[in-house]
N, C-alpha and C positions, 0 to 999 in steps of 0.2 A: 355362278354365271357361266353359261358353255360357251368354247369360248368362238365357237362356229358366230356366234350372235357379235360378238368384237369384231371379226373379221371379215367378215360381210356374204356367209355363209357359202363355200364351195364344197359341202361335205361328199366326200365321195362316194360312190353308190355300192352297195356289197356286191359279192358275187364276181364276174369275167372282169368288169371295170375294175374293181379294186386291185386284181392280180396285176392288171395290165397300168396300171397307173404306180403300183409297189415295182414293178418290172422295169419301171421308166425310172425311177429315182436306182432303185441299183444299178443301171447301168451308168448312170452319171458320176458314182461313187468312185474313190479316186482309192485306188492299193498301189500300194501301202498307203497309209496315212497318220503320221505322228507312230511312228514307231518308239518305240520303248514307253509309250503313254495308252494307246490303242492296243488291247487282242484282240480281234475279230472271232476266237474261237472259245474266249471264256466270256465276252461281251463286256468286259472290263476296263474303265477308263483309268489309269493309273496317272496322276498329275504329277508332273515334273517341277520341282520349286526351280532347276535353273532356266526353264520354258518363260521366256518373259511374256507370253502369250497364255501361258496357264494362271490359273491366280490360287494358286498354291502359295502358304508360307512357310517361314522355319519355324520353327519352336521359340519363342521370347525367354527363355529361361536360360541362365547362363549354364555356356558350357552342351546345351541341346538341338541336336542337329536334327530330329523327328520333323518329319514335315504336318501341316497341316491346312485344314480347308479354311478358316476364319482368319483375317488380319489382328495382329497386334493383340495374338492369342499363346495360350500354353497349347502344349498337345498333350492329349489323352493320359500319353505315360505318363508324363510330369503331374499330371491331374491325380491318378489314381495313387500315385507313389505319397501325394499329400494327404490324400485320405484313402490310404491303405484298408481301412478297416468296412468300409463304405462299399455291401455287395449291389447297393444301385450304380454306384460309380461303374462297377466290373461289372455289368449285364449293359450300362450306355455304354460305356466306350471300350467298344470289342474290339476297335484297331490296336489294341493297347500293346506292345509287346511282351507276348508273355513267357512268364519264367518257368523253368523248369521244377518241379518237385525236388524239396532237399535234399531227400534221402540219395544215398550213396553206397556202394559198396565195389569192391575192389578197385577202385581206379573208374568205376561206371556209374553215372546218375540215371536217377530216374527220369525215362522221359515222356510220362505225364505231366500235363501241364499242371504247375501248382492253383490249387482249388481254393484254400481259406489263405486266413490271415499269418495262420503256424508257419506257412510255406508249403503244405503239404498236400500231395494231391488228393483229388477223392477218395480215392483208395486205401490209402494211406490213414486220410485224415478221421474216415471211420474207425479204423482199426483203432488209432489213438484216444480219440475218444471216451471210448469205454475201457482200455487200458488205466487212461489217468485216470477215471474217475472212480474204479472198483482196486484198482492197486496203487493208486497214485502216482503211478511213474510218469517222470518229468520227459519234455518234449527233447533234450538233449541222446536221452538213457534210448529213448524210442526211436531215433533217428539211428542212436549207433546200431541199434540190433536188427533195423530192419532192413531186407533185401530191395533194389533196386526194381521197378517191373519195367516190360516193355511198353511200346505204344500202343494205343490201340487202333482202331478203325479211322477213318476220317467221318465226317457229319455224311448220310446219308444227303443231304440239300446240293442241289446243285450247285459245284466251283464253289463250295464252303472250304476252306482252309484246316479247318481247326479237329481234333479231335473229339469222338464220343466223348460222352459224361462219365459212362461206367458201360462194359461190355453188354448189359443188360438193354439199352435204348441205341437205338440208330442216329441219334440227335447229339449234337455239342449244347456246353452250358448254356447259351444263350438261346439257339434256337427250343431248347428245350421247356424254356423259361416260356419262349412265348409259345408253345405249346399249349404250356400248360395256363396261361393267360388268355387263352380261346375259351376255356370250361369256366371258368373266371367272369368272363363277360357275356357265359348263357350261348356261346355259338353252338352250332350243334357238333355232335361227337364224333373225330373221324379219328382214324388210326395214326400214329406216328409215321407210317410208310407215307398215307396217304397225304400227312401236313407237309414231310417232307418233299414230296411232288410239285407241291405251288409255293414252298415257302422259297424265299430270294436271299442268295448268298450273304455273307455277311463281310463288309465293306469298309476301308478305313476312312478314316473324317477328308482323306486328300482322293477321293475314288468315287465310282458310281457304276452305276452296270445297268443293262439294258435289258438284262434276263426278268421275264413276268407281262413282257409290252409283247404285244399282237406282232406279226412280220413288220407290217406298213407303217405303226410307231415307229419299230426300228428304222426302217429304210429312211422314214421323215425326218426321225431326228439326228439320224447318220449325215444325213444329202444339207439339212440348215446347217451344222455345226461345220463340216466342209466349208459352205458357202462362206459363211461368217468368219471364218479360218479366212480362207481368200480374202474377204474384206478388212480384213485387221484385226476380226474384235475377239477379244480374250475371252476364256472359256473362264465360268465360275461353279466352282464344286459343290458349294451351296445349293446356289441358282437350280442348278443340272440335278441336284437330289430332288430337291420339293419339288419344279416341273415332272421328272418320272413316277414320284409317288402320285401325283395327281393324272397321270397318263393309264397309270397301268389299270385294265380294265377297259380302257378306249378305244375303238378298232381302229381310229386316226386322230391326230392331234386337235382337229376341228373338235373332235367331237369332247376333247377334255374341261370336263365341270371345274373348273378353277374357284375354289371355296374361299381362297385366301385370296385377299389385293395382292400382294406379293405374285403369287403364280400368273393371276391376271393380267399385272404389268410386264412379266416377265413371256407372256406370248402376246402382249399388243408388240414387243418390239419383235416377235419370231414371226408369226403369222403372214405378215407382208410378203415374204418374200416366196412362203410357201406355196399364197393364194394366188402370187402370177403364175408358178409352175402351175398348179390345176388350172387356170381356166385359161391358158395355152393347150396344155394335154385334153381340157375340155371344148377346145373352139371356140371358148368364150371373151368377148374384147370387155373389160373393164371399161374402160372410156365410154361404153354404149350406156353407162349405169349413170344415174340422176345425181347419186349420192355417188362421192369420190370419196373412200377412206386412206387408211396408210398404204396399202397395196397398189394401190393409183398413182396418189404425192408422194412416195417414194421414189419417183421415175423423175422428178423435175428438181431441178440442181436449186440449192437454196446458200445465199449467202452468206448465212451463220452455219451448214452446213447442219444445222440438228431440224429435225421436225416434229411437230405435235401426235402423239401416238392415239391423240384423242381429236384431232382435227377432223371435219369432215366438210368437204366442199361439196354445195346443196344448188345443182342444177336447178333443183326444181322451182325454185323460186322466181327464176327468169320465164314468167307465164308466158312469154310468145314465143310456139314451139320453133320455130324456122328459127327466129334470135338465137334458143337457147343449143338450138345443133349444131350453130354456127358457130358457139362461144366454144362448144366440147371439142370440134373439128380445128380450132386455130388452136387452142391447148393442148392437142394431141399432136400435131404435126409441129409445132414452132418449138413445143417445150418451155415456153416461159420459166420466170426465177416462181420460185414456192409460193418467194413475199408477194407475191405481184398476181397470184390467183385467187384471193378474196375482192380486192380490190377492182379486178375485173370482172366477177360475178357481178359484184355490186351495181358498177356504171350499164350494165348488161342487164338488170333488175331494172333499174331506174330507165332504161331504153323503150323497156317491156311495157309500164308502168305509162308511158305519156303514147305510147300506142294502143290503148287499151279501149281508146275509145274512136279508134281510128279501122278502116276498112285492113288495112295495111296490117292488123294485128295478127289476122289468118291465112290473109294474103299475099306473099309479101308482090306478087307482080305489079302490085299497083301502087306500090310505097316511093315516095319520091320528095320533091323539097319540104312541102307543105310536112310531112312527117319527120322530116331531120329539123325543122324550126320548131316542131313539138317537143321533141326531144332535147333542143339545148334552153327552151324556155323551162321546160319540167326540171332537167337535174341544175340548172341556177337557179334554181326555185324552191331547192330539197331541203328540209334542216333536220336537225337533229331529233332524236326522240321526245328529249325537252321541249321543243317548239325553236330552239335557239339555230341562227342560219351556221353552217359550217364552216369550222375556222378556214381563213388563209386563201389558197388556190387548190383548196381540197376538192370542190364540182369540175373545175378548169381541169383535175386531173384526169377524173370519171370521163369527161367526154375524151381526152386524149386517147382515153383505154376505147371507147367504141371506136372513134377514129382508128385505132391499132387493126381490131378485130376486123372493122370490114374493110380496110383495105388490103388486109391478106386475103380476106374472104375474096375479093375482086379479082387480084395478082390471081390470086389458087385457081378460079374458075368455080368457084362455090356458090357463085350468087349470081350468076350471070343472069337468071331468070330476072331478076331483080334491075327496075329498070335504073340508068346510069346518073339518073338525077338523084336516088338516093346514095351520097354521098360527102361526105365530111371535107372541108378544103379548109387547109390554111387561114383563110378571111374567116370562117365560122367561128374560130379558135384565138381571134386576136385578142378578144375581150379579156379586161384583167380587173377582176373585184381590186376596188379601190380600200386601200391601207386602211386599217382603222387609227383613227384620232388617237395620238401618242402625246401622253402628260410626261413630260420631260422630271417634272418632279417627284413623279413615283419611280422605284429604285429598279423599274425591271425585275429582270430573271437574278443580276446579281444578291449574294448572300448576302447581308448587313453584316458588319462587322463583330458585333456582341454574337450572332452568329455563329462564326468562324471561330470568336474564342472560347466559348463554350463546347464546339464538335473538338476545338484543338484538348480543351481540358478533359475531354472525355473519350480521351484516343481507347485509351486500356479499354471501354465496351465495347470496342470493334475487335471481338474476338470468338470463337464459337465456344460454347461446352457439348462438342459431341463427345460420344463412348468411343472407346476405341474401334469397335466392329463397325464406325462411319467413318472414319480417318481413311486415307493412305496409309498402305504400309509403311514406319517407320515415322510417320508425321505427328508431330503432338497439335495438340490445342494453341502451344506457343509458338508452332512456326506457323498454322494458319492465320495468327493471330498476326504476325512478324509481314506475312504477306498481304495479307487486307490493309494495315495501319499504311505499309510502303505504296501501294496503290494511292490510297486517299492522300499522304503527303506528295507524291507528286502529280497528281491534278491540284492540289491546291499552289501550289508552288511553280508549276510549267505551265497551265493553262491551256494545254493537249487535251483533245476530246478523249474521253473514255477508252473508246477501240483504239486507240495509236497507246496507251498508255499501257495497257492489257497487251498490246499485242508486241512487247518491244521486246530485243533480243540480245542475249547475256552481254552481247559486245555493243551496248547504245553507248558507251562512254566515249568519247574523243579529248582531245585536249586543241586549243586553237594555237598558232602560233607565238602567243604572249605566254602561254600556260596554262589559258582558263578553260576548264572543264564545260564539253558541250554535248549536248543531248543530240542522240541520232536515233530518229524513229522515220515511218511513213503514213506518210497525209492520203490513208488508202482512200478517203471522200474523193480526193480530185484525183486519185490514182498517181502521185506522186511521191519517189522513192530516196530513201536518204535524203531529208530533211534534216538540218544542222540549229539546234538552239542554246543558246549561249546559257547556262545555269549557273546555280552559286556552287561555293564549294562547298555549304551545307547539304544541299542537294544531291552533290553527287557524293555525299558520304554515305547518303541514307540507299541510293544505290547499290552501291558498293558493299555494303554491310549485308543486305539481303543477299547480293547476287554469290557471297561468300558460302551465308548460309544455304543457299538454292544448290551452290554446288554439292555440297552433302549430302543434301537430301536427294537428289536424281544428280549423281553423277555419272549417269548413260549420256547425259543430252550436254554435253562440254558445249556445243554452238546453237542448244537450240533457244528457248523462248525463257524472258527473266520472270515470267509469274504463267507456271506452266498447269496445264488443266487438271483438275484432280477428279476425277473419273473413275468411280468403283471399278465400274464394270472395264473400264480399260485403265489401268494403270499406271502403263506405261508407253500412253498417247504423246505422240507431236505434236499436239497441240496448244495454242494456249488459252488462259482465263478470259472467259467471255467479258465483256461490256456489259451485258445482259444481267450475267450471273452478279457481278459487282452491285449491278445496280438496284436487285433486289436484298443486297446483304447490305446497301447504304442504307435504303428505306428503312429495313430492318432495324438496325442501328442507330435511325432517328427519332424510332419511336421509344427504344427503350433510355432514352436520357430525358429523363423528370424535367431539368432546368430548361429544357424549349417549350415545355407544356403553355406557360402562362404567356410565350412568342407568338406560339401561332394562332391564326385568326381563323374563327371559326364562327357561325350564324349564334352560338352564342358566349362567343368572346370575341367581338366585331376591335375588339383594342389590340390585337393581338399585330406586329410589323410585318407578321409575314404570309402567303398562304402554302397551308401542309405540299401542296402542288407545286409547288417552288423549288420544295427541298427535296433533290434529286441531286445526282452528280455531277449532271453535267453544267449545273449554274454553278458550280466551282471555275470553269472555265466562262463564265459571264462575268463572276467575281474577279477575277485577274484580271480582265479587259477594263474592266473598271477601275482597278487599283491604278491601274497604268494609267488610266484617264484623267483622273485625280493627282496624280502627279506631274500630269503635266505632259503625258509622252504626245508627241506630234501623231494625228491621224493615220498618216503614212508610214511612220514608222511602227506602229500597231498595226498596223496590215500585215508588214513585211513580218512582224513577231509571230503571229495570229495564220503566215502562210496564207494571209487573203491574196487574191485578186485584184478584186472588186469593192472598192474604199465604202460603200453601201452596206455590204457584208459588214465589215467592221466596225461601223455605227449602229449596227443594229446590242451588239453586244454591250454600251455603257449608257449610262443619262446623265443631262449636266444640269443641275434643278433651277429653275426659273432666281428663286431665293440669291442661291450659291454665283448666278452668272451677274446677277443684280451687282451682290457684296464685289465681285474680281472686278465688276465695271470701272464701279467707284474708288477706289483704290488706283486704278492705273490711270482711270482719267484723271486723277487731279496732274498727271505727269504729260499733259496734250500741250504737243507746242504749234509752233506754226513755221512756215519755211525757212526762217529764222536759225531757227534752234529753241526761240523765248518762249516760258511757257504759257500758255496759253488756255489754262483749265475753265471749266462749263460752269460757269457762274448758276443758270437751271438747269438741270437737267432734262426735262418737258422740253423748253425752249429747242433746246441744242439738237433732241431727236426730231423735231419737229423740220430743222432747219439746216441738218445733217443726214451723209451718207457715205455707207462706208465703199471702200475702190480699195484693188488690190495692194496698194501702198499706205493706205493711213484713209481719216475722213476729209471731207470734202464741204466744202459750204458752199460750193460756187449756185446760185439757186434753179439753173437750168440743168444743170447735172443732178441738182437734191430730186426735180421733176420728174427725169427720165430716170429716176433709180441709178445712178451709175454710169449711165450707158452714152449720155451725149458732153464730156468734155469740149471746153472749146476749143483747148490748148494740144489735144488728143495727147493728156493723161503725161504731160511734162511736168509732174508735180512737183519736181526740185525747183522753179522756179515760179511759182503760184501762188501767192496769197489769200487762197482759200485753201490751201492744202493744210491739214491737221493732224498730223502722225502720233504714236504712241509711243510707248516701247514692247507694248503687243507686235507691232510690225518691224521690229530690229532685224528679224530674218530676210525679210522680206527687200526691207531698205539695204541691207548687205549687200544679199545679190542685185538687185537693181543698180550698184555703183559697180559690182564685177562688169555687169551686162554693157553698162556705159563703157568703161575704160576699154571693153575691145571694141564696141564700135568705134570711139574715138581712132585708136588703131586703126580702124580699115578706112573710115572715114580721112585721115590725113592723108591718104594714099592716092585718092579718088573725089571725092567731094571739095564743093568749093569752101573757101576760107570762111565765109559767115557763117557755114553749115558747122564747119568745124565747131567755131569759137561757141555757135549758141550750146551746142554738145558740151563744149569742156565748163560755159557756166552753170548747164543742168547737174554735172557732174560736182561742183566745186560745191551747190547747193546743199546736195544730198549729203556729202562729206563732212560740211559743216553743222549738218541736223543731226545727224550718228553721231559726231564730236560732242556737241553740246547735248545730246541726248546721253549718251553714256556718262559723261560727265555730274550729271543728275542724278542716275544711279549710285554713283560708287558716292556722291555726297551723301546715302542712308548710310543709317546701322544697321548692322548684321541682323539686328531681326525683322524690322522695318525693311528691310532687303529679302529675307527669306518670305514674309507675306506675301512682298510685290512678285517673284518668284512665281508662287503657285498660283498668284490671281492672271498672270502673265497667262501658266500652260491651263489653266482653267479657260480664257479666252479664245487661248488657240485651238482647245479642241473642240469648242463650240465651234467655233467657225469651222474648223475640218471636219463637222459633224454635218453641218447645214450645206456644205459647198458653198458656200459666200463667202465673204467678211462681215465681223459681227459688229456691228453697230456698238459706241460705244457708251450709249446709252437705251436703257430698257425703261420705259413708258410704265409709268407708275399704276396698275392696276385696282391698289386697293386691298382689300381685305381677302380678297378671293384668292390671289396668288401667295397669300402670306399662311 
């Protein structure tokens, strides 16, 4: 595939242009550059293993300092020295360092390179040969008696290193090889002078060379590497050999046939940047084009900071041309995020789309309300490919996005033709698709429990079997393995979204003033910094244990990120493990464990408790909102845990099931007294809802208040002294504070108010007192486990109620079959 066709074809034209556009990339070129890695005069890239920017390695062999171009590899010498005997091994790896011929005489060795297995060189090793085999004399007797010879020539090949073979050929052993591997494959027959002419030096596994590529290859891929230098990104030896063996031949990179995915992918990430330089040096505006590939969205800042190499944003689909100029022209001038330019194609499609049958579609001079009320009935109107309407306030966003568009368009001066009724206003935009109907009985997004302990029993498959040549250098299978498991235990255990978990830094550990160990991450959703959460000390052991090991493994980055990016191509990035990437290695993970198969529910295992769509990472933190709910934790203080706001936010995260709210009723109801303190339990339960309601202290029977819901007390809500009043010990918090509240106004009241104000105050006070008294007094007459029940049907109650914003009634009207 050429890769002009990936890139979105600027090939450069032959001839004055090509000089002048070669002309333009060398003068940008920066000398020196990477000195002791770069010759400019033998075209030689020599990689630096202490270059943390080259991705050069050492030799894995003990005791071997040889560098090389592959991770978590031997080098050549160590290669050859294992199989010594192996002339394929000595023809591939010609970096090899090689030994001198053994022979020896006065204090001087030979220094031709040694040729066979004997040690001996060409030379040599003929003469031997037929020595031992017509005299038999042994390889000891023939080294003593033979003389030492000089070198000889260097390989006729250009910036070749190595010595002829024998004074007879202009060629070293290898190039000679493939020489003679041309006759071999039927090429036609040219002279040793003449192969040495085009044949390309010979290069060690940590090296590459430029020699063989046209001027304007070089200058292209001198002026990227530069650039990419500037930008951070590591240079790979590998990479850089198979891109040039595929260049050379090419009179520009455009024009390179990339036969392998490998070289393909490796100029979808090159090309972009080349493709601005030409169609700057050509006049050319990218943005003027229909189709936006990497060369384009390369320019718009994205907040996972990566983009799709295969991405391509498709003007053309927004059929009304004025719209779609308009969409390119606020894209080009504003910069929008990356994420945020599909999504405004879209609402910009669907714009097009309800003008289609509108004068206003060619026109826009005559587009005005009548065509903005088409438009917001068409995209509420839009569903899915399915037929099914689109989740949420996903249309409500579509129109925000054209509201965006044209009112820069307006501000800019871009549409002024365009009369000022068409326009988007605030009141167009109030409308909010209504919630869909929520069964409190179905468990949500949270995990079920059988769940959790099945992914817990099957920690050890959350681990890779990659080869070493996909690793980080120095990384095994068991610290990828060590870091994925530590990710997954604490979202299971903190209940932090994904990205805050990913993205936390070697020092999240604190201690609070008691001693317990607290999590410090950032709530980067609400853009809030240092975030403080109380953990166990199990938790923070499992930290602590990785971030030991994490030290080892990249102990360049003492302050930087505790689960740091593992990035071939850059190594030794700042950055850290996406959200993203986790999230595809959960999936991953949830498929390969057997014992969820017969869970999840499927069109044809409809028995199954969960659906495959559930099981994602981020219902681990659904799951913890719910543990806490289940236990009883107050509304509000699951916000504050959760770093909600908005107490809405945090309901939306548990369910409390019809069944379960049923069982907590009855259990605390039989504990309802009445102003008294005596108890007072619901002989029907039907009856009592029928003829009760709940108020912020307890129920209420009085039956003008049952009427108005609550809201018309006669007494205005003195319910310490009321004989409709019915409290619980659901309301113990509640009745608390209501006697704090009283005793200071009593306070202020004796200061100021008249004496009957007083006194009717201190009997409302003396009521309540005596209901708490004979209420807890109730309590502590259970058993410990008959206590523990009432307990959890207690914080079962309350978080209904802090679920609904009301107070929850303390009984639930008997439905029948249907809720059961």
């Amino acid at each position: 595939m050429s890769a002009a066709a990936t890139a979105g074809t600027l090939a450069p034209a032959p001839g004055e242009t090509d000089s002048r556009w070669r002309a333009l990339l060398t003068e940008r070129l920066v000398e020196p550059w990477r000195p002791g890695e770069w010759n400019p005069q033998t075209l030689i890239f020599t990689g630096d293993p202490g270059n943390p920017k080259t991705l050069v390695y050492l030799c894995t062999s003990a005791g071997c300092v040889n560098p090389t171009g592959t991770r978590n590899s031997i080098c050549a010498f160590c290669t050859s020295r294992r199989r010594p005997r192996s002339k394929g091994v000595t023809r591939r790896f010609h970096d090899t360092v090689v030994e001198s011929c053994i022979v020896t005489g006065d204090g001087v060795r030979c220094a031709r390179p040694r040729y066979s297995a004997t040690g001996l060189c060409f030379t040599h090793q003929n003469r031997f040969a037929p020595a031992a085999k017509t005299r038999g004399i042994s390889l000891s007797a023939f080294v003593a008696a033979a003389d030492p010879l000089p070198a000889l020539a260097v390989c006729a090949v250009e910036q070749c290193r190595h010595q002829v073979l024998h004074s007879s050929t202009p060629l070293c052993l290898t190039h000679r090889h493939q020489y003679r591997a041309r006759g071999e494959r039927g090429e036609p027959v040219i002279d040793q002078h003449a192969f040495a002419a085009r044949a390309l030096p010979l290069i060690r596994s940590h090296e590459f060379t430029l020699v063989g590529c046209t001027d304007t290859v070089r200058a292209e891929v001198l002026w990227l590497l530069q650039e990419r230098d500037r930008r951070g990104f590591g240079i790979s030896m590998l990479r850089m050999r198979n891109l040039l063996a595929a260049a050379r031949g090419a009179d520009t990179l455009f024009d390179v046939d990339a036969r392998y995915e490998r070289d393909e992918r490796f100029l979808r990430g090159w090309l972009p940047l080349l493709t601005q330089q030409r169609a700057a040096f050509d006049g050319v505006d990218l943005f003027a084009a229909d189709r936006w590939g990497p060369e384009v969205l390369e320019r718009f800042p994205s907040v996972h900071r990566t983009r799709g190499r295969r991405v391509v944003i498709d003007w053309s689909a927004v059929g009304c041309r004025w719209l779609r100029e308009l969409g390119k022209t606020w894209a080009k001038e504003t910069h929008p995020r990356y994420e945020n330019l599909g999504p405004s194609v879209r609402a910009l499609t669907w714009a097009s789309e309800a003008l289609e049958t509108s004068p206003a579609f060619a026109d826009p001079t005559v587009a005005g309300r009548g065509e903005i009320a088409a438009i917001i009935d068409h995209c509420r109107r839009k569903t899915t490919v399915d037929g099914a309407p689109y989740a949420g306030q996903y249309p409500e966003s579509r129109l925000w996005d054209i509201k965006t568009v044209l009112a820069y368009g307006r501000a800019a001066g871009h549409i002024d033709h365009v009369p000022g009724s068409f326009v988007f206003t605030t009141a167009h935009l109030k409308h909010r698709a209504p919630l869909p109907a929520r069964n409190d009985d179905e468990p949500g997004r949270a995990l079920p429990d059988e769940i959790v302990e099945i992914l817990d029993h099957n920690l050890a498959l959350l681990r890779p079997s990659m080869k070493a040549g996909h690793r980080a250098q120095g990384w095994t299978n068991e610290d990828y393995a060590q870091l994925r498991q530590t990710i997954y235990q604490l979202l299971r255990d903190t209940g932090r979204r994904p990205g805050e978990i990913t993205a936390l830094r070697r020092d999240c550990l604190d201690v609070d003033p008691g001693g317990g160990p607290v999590l410090i991450y950032t709530n980067a959703k609400a853009n809030r910094l240092d975030r403080r959460l109380h953990i166990t000390a199990g938790t923070a052991a499992v930290i602590t244990t990785w971030r030991e090991r994490v030290r080892l493994l990249r102990p360049d980055r003492g302050d930087g990120y505790l689960f740091p990016q593992l990035h071939l191509a850059d190594p030794y990035s700042d950055r850290h493990f996406t959200a993203d990437a986790f999230g595809v290695i959960f999936r991953q993970w949830i498929d390969s464990i057997d014992e969820l198969t017969a869970l999840i529910r499927t069109a044809d295992h409809p028995a199954g408790i969960i659906d495959r769509r559930d099981l994602v990472a981020y219902s681990l933190r659904h799951t913890w909102a719910q543990n806490h709910a289940d236990a009883g934790t107050p509304v509000d203080v699951l916000a504050a845990l959760m770093d909600h706001r908005n107490l809405r936010s945090t309901q939306t995260y548990y369910r409390i099931g019809h069944q379960r709210k049923r069982e907590a009723i009855d259990r605390v109801g039989r504990l309802v007294t009445d102003r008294r303190g005596d108890l007072r339990p619901a002989a029907d339960r039907i009856e009592y809802e029928r003829r009760s309601v709940s108020t912020l202290l307890g129920g209420c029977v009085e039956p003008s208040n049952v009427k108005s819901g609550g809201k018309a007390c006669p007494i205005r809500f003195q319910c310490g002294g009321c004989d409709h009043y019915r409290p619980d010990p659901s309301y113990i918090p509640e009745i608390e504070h209501e006697i704090r509240k009283i005793k200071a106004d009593v306070k202020e009241a004796e200061l100021c108010a008249a004496p009957q104000v007083v006194e009717n105050m201190r009997y409302n006070l003396a009521m309540f007192e005596q209901i708490l008294a004979k209420m807890t007094g109730h309590l502590q007459r259970l058993d410990p486990e008959e206590r523990a029940a009432l307990d959890a049907a207690i914080g079962t109650i309350r978080s209904a109620r802090g679920q609904h914003r009301r107070a929850l009634p303390l009984i639930i009207p008997d439905r029948g079959s249907a809720d059961d």
